[in-house]
DOTILO-346637 format. One record per residue (C-alpha): z, x, y; residue number from 1. Coordinates in Angstrom, 2 decimals. Last residue first. Layout:
<atoms>
       Z       X       Y  nr
       Z       X       Y NUM
...
</atoms>
This chain:
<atoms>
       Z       X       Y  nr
  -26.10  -10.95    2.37 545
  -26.05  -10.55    5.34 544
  -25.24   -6.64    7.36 543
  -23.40   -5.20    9.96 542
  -19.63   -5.47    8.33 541
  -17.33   -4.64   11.14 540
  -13.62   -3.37   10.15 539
  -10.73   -4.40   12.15 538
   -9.55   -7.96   11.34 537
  -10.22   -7.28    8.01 536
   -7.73   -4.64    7.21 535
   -8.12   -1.60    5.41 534
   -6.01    0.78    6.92 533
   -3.19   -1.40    7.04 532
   -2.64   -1.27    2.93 531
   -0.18    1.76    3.70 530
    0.74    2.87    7.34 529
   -1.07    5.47    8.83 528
   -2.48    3.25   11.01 527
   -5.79    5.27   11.69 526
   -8.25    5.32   13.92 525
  -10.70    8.52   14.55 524
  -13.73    6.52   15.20 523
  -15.25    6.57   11.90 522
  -11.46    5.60   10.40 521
  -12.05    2.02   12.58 520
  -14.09    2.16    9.59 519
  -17.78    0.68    9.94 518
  -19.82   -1.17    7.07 517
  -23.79   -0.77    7.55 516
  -23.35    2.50    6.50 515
  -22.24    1.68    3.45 514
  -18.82    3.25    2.03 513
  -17.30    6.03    0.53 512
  -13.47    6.80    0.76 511
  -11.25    9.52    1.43 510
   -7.45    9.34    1.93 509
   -6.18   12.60    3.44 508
   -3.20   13.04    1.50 507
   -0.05   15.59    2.49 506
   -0.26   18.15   -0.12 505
    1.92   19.12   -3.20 504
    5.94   18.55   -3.25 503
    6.93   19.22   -6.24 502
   10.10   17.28   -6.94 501
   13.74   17.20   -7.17 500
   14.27   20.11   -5.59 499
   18.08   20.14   -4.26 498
   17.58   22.64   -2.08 497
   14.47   21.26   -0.37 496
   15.85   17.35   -0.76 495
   18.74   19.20    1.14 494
   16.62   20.49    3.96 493
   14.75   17.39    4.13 492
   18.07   15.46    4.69 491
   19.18   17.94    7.61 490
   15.31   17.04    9.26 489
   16.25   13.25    8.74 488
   19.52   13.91   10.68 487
   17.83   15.51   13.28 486
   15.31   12.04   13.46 485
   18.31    9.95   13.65 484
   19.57   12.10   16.81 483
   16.41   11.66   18.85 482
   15.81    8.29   17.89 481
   19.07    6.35   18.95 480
   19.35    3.72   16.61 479
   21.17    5.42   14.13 478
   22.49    3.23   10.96 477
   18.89    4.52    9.20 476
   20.44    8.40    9.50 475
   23.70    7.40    8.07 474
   21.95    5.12    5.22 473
   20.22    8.35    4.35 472
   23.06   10.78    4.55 471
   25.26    8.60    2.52 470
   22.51    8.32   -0.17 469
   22.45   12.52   -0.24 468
   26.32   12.34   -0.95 467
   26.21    9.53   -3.58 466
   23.35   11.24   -5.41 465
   21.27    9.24   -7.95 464
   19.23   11.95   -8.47 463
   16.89    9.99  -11.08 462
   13.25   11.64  -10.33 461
   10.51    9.25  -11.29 460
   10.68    7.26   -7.83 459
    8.50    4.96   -5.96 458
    7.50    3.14   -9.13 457
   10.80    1.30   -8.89 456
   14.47    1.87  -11.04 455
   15.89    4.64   -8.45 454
   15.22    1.98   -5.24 453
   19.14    1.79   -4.33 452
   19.85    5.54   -5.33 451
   17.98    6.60   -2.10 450
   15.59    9.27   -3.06 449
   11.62    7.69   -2.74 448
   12.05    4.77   -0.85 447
   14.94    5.96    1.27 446
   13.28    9.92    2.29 445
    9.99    7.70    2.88 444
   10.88    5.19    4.93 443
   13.17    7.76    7.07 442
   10.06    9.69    8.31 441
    8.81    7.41   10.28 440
    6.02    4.99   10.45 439
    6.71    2.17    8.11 438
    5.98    1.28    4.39 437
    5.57    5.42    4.22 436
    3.16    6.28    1.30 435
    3.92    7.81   -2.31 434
    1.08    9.12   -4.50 433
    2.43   10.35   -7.81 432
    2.37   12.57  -10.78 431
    4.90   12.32  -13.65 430
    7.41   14.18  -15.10 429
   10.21   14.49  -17.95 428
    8.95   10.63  -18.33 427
   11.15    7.63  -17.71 426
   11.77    5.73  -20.68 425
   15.68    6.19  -20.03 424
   16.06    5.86  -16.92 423
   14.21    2.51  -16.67 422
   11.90    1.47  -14.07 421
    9.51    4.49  -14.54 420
    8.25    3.04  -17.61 419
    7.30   -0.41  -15.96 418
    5.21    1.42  -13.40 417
    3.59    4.01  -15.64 416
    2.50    0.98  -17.86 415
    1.12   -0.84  -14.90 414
   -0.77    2.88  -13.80 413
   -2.76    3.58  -17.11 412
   -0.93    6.81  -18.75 411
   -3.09   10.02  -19.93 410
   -0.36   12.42  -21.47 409
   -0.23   16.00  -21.09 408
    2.47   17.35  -23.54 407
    3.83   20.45  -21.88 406
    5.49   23.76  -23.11 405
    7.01   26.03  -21.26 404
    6.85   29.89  -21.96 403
    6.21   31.57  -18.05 402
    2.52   31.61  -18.59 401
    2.55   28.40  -20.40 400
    3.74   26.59  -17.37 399
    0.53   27.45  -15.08 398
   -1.44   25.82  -17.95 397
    0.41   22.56  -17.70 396
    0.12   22.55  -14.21 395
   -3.86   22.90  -14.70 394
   -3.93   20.75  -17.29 393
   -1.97   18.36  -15.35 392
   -3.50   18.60  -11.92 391
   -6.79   18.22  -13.79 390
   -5.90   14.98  -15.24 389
   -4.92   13.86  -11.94 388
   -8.50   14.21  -10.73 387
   -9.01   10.71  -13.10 386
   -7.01    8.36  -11.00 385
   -7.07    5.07  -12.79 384
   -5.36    6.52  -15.63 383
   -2.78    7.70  -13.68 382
   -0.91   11.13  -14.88 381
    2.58   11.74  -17.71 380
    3.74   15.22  -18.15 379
    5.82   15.20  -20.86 378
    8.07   18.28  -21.66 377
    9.04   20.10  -24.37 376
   11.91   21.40  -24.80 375
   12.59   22.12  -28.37 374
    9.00   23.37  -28.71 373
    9.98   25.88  -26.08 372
   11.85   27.48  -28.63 371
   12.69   31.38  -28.29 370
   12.25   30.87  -24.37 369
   14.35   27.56  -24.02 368
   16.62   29.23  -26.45 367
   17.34   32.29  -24.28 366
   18.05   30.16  -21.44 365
   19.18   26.71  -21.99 364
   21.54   27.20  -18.71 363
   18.75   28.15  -16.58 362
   19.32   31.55  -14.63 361
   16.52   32.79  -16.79 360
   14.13   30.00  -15.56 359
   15.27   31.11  -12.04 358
   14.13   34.72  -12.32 357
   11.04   33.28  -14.77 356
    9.51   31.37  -11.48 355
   10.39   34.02   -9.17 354
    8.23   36.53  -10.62 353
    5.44   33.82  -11.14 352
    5.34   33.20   -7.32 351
    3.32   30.18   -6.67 350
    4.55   28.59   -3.20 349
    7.74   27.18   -2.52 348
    9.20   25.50    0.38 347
   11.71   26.69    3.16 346
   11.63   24.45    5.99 345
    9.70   25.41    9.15 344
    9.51   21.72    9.89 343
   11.02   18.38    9.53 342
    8.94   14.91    9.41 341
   10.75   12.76   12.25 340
    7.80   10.95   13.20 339
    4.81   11.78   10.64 338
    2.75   14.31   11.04 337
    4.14   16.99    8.40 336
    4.23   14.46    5.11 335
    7.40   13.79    4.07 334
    9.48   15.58    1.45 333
    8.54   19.34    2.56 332
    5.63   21.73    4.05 331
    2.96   19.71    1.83 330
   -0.40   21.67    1.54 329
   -3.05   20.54    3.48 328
   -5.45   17.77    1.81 327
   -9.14   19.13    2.42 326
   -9.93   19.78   -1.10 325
   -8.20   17.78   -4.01 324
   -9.36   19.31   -7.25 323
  -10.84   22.86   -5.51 322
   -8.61   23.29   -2.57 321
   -6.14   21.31   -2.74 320
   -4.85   22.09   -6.58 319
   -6.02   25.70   -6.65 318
   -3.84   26.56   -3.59 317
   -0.95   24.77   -5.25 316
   -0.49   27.11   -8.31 315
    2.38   25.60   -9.96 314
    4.90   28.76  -11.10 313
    7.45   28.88   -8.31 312
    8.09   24.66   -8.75 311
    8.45   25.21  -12.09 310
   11.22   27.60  -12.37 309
   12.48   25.85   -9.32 308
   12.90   23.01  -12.16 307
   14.36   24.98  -14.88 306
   16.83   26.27  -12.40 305
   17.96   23.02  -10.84 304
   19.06   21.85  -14.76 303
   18.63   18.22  -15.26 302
   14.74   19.19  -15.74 301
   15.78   20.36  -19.74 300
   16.51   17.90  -20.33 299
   16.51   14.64  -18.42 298
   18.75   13.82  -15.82 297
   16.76   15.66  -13.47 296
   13.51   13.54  -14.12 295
   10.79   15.42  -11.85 294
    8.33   13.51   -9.92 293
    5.15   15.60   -8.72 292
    4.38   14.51   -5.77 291
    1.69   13.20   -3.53 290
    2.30   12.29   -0.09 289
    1.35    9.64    2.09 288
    0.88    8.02    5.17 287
   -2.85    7.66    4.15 286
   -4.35   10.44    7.01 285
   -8.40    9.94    7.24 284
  -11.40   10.57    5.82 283
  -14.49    8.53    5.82 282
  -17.49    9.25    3.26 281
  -20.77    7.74    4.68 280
  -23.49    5.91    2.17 279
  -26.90    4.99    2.97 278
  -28.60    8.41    3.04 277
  -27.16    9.42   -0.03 276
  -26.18   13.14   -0.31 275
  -22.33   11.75    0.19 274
  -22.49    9.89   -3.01 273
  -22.97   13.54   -4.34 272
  -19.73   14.75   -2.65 271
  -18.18   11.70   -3.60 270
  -17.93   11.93   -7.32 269
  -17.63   15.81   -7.34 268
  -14.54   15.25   -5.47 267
  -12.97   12.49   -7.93 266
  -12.85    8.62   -6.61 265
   -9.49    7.63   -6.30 264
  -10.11    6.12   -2.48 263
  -11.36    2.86   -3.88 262
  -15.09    2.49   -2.74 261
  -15.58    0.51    0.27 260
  -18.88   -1.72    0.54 259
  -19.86   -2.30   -3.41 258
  -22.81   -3.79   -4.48 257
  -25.45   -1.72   -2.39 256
  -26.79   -0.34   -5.96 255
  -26.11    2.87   -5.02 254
  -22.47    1.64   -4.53 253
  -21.97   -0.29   -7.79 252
  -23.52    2.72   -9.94 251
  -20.49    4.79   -8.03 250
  -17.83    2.24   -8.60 249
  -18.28    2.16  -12.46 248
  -19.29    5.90  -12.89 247
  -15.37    6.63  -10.90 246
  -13.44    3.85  -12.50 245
  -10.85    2.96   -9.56 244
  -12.08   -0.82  -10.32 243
   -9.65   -4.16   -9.93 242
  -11.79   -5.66   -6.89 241
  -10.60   -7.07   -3.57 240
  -13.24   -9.41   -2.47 239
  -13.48  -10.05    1.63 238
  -14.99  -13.02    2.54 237
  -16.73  -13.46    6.17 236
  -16.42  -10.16    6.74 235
  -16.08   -8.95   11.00 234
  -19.26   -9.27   12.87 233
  -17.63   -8.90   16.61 232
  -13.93   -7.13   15.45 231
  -11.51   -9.73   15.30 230
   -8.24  -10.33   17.83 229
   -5.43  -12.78   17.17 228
   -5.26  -16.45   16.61 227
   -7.13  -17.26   13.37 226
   -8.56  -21.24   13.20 225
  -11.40  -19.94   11.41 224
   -9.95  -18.45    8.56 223
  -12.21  -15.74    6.75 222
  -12.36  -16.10    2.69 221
  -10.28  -14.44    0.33 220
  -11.19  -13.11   -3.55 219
   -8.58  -11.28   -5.19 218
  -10.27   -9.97   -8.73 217
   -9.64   -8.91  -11.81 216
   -6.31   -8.89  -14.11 215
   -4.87  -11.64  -12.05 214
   -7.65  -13.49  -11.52 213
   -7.36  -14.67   -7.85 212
   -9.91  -17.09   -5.67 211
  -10.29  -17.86   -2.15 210
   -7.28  -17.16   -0.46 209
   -7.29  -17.09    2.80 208
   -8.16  -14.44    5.33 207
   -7.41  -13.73    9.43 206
   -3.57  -14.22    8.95 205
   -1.79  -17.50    8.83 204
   -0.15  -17.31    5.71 203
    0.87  -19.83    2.26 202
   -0.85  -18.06   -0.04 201
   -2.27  -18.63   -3.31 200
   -2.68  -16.91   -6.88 199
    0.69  -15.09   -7.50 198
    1.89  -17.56   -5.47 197
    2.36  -20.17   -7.52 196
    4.37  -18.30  -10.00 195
    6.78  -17.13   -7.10 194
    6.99  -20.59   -5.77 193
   10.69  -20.23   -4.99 192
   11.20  -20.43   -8.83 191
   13.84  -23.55   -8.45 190
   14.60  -23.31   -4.73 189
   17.74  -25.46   -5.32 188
   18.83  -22.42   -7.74 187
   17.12  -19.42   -7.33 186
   16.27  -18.16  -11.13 185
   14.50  -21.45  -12.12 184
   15.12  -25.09  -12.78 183
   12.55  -25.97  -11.02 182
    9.07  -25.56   -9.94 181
    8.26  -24.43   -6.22 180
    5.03  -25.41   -5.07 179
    5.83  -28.10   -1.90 178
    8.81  -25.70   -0.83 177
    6.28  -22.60   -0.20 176
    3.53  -24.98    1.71 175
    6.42  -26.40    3.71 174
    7.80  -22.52    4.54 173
    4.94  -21.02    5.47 172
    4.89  -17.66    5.42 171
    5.62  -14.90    7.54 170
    4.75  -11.09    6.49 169
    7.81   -9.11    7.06 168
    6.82   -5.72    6.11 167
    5.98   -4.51    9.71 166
    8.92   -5.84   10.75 165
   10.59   -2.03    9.98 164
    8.85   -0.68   12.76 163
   11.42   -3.18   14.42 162
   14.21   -2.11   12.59 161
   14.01    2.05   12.31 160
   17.72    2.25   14.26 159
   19.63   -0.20   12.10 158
   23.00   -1.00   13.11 157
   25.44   -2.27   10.70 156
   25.69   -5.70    8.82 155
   22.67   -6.94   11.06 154
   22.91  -10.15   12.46 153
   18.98  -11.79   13.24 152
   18.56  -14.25   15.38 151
   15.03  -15.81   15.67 150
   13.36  -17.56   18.84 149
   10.35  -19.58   18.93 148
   11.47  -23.55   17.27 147
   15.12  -23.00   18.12 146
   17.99  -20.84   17.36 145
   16.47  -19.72   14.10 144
   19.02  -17.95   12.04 143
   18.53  -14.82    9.82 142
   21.82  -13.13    8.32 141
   24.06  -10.29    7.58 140
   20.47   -8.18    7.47 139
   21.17   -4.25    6.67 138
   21.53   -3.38    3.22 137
   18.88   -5.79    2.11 136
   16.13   -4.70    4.53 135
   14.01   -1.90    3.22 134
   14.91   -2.99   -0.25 133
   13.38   -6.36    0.15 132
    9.88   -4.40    0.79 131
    8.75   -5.81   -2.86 130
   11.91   -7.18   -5.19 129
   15.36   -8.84   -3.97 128
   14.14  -12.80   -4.60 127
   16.90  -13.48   -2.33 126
   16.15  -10.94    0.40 125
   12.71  -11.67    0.43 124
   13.40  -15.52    0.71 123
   15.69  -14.99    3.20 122
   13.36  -13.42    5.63 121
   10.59  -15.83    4.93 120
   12.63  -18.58    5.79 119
   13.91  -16.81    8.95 118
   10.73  -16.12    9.89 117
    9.09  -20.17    9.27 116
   12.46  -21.42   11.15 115
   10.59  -19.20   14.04 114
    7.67  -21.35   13.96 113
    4.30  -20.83   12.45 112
    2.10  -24.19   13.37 111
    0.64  -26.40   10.97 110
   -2.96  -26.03   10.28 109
   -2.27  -25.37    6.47 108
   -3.72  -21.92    6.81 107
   -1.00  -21.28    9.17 106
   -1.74  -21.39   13.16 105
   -0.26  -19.20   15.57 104
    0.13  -21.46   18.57 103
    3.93  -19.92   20.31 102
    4.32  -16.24   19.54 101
    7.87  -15.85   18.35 100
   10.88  -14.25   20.70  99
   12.97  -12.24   18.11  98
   16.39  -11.71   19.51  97
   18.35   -8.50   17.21  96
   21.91   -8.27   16.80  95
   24.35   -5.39   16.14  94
   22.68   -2.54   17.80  93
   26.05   -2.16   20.03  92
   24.29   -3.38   22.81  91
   23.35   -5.98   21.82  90
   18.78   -5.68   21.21  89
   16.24   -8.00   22.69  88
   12.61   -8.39   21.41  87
    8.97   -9.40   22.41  86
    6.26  -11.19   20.96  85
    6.94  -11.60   17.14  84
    4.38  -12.56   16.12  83
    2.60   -9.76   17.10  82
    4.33   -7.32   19.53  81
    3.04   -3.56   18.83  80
    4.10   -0.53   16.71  79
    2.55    2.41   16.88  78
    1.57    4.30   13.32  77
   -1.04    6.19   14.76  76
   -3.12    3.29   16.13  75
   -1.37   -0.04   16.03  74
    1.34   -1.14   13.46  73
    1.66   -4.67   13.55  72
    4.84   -6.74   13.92  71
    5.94   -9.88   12.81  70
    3.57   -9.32   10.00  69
    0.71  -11.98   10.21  68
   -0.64  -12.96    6.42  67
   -3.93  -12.89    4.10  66
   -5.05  -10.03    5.64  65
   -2.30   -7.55    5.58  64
   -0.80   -9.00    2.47  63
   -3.88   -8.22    0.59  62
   -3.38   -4.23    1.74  61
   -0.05   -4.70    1.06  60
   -0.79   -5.41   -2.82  59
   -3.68   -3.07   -2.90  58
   -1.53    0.16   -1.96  57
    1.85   -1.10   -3.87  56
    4.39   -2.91   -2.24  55
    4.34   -6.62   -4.45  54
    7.12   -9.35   -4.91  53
    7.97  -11.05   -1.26  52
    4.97  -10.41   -0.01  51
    3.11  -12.88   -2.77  50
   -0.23  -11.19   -3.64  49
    0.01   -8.96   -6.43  48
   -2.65   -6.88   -7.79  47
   -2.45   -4.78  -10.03  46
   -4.27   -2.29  -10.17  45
   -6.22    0.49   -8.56  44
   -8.98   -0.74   -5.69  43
  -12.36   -1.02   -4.87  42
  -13.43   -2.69   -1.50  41
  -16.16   -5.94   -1.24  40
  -17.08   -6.52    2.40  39
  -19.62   -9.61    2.42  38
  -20.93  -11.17    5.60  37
  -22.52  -14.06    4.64  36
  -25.84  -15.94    4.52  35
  -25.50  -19.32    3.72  34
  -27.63  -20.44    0.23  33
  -30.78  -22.13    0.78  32
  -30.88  -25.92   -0.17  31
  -33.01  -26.29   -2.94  30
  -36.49  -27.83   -2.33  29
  -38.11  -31.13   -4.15  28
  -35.57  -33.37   -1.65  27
  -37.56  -31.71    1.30  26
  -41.39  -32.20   -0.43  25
  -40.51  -35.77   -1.07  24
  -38.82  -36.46    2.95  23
  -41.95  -34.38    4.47  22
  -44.28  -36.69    2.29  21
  -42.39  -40.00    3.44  20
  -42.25  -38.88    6.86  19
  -46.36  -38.37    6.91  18
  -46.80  -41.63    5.15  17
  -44.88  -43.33    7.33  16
  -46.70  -41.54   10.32  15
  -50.30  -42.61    9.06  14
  -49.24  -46.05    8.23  13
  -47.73  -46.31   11.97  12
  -50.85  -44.74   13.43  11
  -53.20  -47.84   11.47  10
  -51.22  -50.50   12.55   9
  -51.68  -49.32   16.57   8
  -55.25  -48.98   15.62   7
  -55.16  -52.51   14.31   6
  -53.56  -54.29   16.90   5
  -56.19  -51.99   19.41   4
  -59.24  -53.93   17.48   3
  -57.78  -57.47   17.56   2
  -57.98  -59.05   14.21   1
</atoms>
């Protein structure tokens, strides 16, 4: 055989038996899992997913990334254009022109058009629960009047309306009518997909849904089609996590398994986090303001002298400086930086003199002295947010030394929510946070004393009082912003007078988190608007894992 035939034979051997080793020793390996950029954040729960159904903390803070708002609240509170671009007003404030952002893609890959917003619209308003409140006494009705522009009728003016579109998170409407199951409570849109969507979405914002256990977990993953702006090395999944157990989330942060803790953690908690070189604590305004509700139709709180009584004897300087420090003390119903917050109102402070003056102006005085047993009241705190406990004993204590009794009672935050949506199982008092849904004054003083949203989580308190709900809806009806926010400051004053609640301190939100994880908080950013502050889009995670 010729000598170079057989050389050239020989080299092809000797390279099929080299490919056939490297092919053996490659099938012998596992594939190597994808690095990813993880942000996993703590949270109090529930959970619940579908916009048109949740408003609690973790709830809008999954309907921030899983969906576009059709507007976005920038820094401070500022609204923006999002998708909805731009906006006309009548001149009598009657009708709104939405002008949609053409090319926003849903997680489907169809496009978001404007019959998409006035689905979405009516949908909230028929299914009546979430952020439907915020809207239902306004909209006439929705109508797209082609494929990027959105009508919207209002029944009377609305001056807060476009901050208000800040709880309108679009979905889309095919994906909603291919999961609906009928017969159910909305006629030809059977359940409207409610039971779907308590573990999908149908959105277009930067995350989709990956995975939900109710009682657990929301896992989402990053969209790559997403049309609006991300932070260079933003998560690739974000995990939502039912925790808000202090030793729980603090073993899970040494151990570099946690990103965000949930901002319930206890001072002493944090402060020796803090002395870890790896973790950062960031601090920064929630929109909120935490109160102590107080049932006035319930004895012996229906009585405005029984409850001044208390609100004289609660020693606030203890409560933000030693169980909450670095929260300022509230100066009335709203917390003092946000737009149309009233000051220089009269508040209270702890004045025991004062507090038995009024108790014995109280129409169950002497009995309610001679026996307190007879009036005792129940004090009902969080489960998931252990400092309350102090705030209780403490409060509880302070009410002792002018003859009240309370029953401190440890409540887990679902029960505390379906008690408080019945007058009657409401407790004589219970401690909550409370956040603006959209940056002014006026969300709060409707949320948390308008008659229309007695029976939610947002209130404890029961005034249902025609005259104070007519200044409300008054205030809302007045688009020009200097005069609604003096008609805020007049509600404040009668909130004040009326004294439905203790107002404590204005809450800094303070979390931990890893220091390869950075807060737009870090640089001084903040939305001030509840579940915004931790959105995806905005928060760089540095590290693989």
């Amino acid at each position: 055989m010729n000598k170079k035939l057989v050389a050239a034979i020989s080299v092809i051997v000797v390279i099929i038996i080299v490919i056939g080793v490297l092919a053996a020793v490659q099938s012998t390996q596992k594939p190597q899992p994808q690095k990813k950029r993880l942000l996993r954040i703590g949270f109090a729960w529930p959970t619940y997913i579908d916009p048109a159904v949740g408003s609690d903390y973790s709830s809008s803070t999954a309907f921030t990334n899983l969906y576009d708002p059709l507007i976005f609240p920038g820094d401070k509170g500022v609204p923006k254009p999002w998708v909805a671009e731009s906006w006309e007003v009548s001149p009598d404030g009657m009708t709104w022109t939405l002008h949609i952002r053409k090319g926003i893609k849903f997680h489907s890959g169809d496009e978001l058009k404007a019959e998409d917003v006035a689905f979405t619209i009516h949908r909230l308003l028929t299914i009546g629960k979430g952020y439907a409140y915020l809207f239902t006494p306004y909209i006439q009705n929705v109508t797209a009047t082609d494929d990027y522009t959105v009508k919207v009728t209002l029944k009377r003016p609305y001056g807060p309306f476009i901050a208000t579109l800040m709880r309108v998170y679009v979905l889309d409407k095919n994906v909603v009518m291919q999961h609906i199951k009928k017969p159910g409570p909305y006629g030809d849109y059977g359940d409207y997909a409610t039971n779907w969507l308590l573990t999908h979405d149908a959105g277009s914002g930067p995350y989709q849904v990956k995975e939900v256990v109710l009682e657990d977990h929301v896992y989402m993953t990053r969209f790559k089609d997403y049309w609006g702006p991300m932070v260079p090395n933003a998560a690739d999944e974000i995990q939502m996590l039912a925790l808000a157990q202090p030793a729980t989330e603090k073993t899970l942060l040494t151990n570099k398994q946690l990103e965000i803790s949930s901002q319930w953690l206890p001072e002493e908690t944090i402060e020796a986090l803090a002395k870890e070189s790896y973790l950062k604590v960031s601090k920064f305004p929630g929109g909120d303001e935490f109160y102590i509700m107080m049932h006035t139709r319930k004895p012996p709180l229906d009585d405005i002298h029984v409850r001044k009584a208390i609100a004289y004897a609660i020693d606030y300087k203890t409560i933000v400086n030693q169980i909450f420090p670095g929260n300022p003390i509230a100066t009335g119903p709203v917390p003092s930086y946000l737009p149309g917050a009233a000051h220089n109102l009269p508040t209270y402070h702890r004045d025991l003199a004062k507090a038995k003056e009024e108790l014995e102006k109280s129409k169950y005085w002497p009995d309610i002295k001679e026996h307190p047993e007879k009036y005792t009241i129940d004090y009902h705190w969080i489960a998931e947010v252990p400092a309350e406990e102090k705030v209780a004993i403490l409060v509880a204590q302070d009410l002792q030394e002018i003859g009240l009794k309370v029953n401190v009672v440890k409540v887990p935050w679902l029960r505390v929510v379906e008690e408080m949506a019945n007058i009657t199982t409401s407790p004589h008092m219970v401690s909550v946070f409370v956040a603006a849904h959209y940056p002014e004054a006026g969300s709060l003083l409707e949320s948390r004393y308008d008659s229309k949203s007695a029976d939610t989580w947002e209130q404890n308190e029961w005034l249902l009082n025609k005259t104070l709900d007519h200044m409300i809806e008054d205030a809302l009806s007045t688009v020009n912003t200097t005069e609604r926010f003096k008609k805020y400051a007049q509600i404040e004053l009668a909130i004040m007078k009326l004294c439905p609640s203790i107002f404590l301190f204005d809450h800094m939100i303070k979390v931990v988190h890893q220091d390869y994880v950075k807060l737009p908080a870090d640089e001084g950013h903040y939305t001030g608007v509840m579940g915004y502050d931790f959105d995806g889009r905005a928060i760089e995670v540095l590290s693989t894992t």
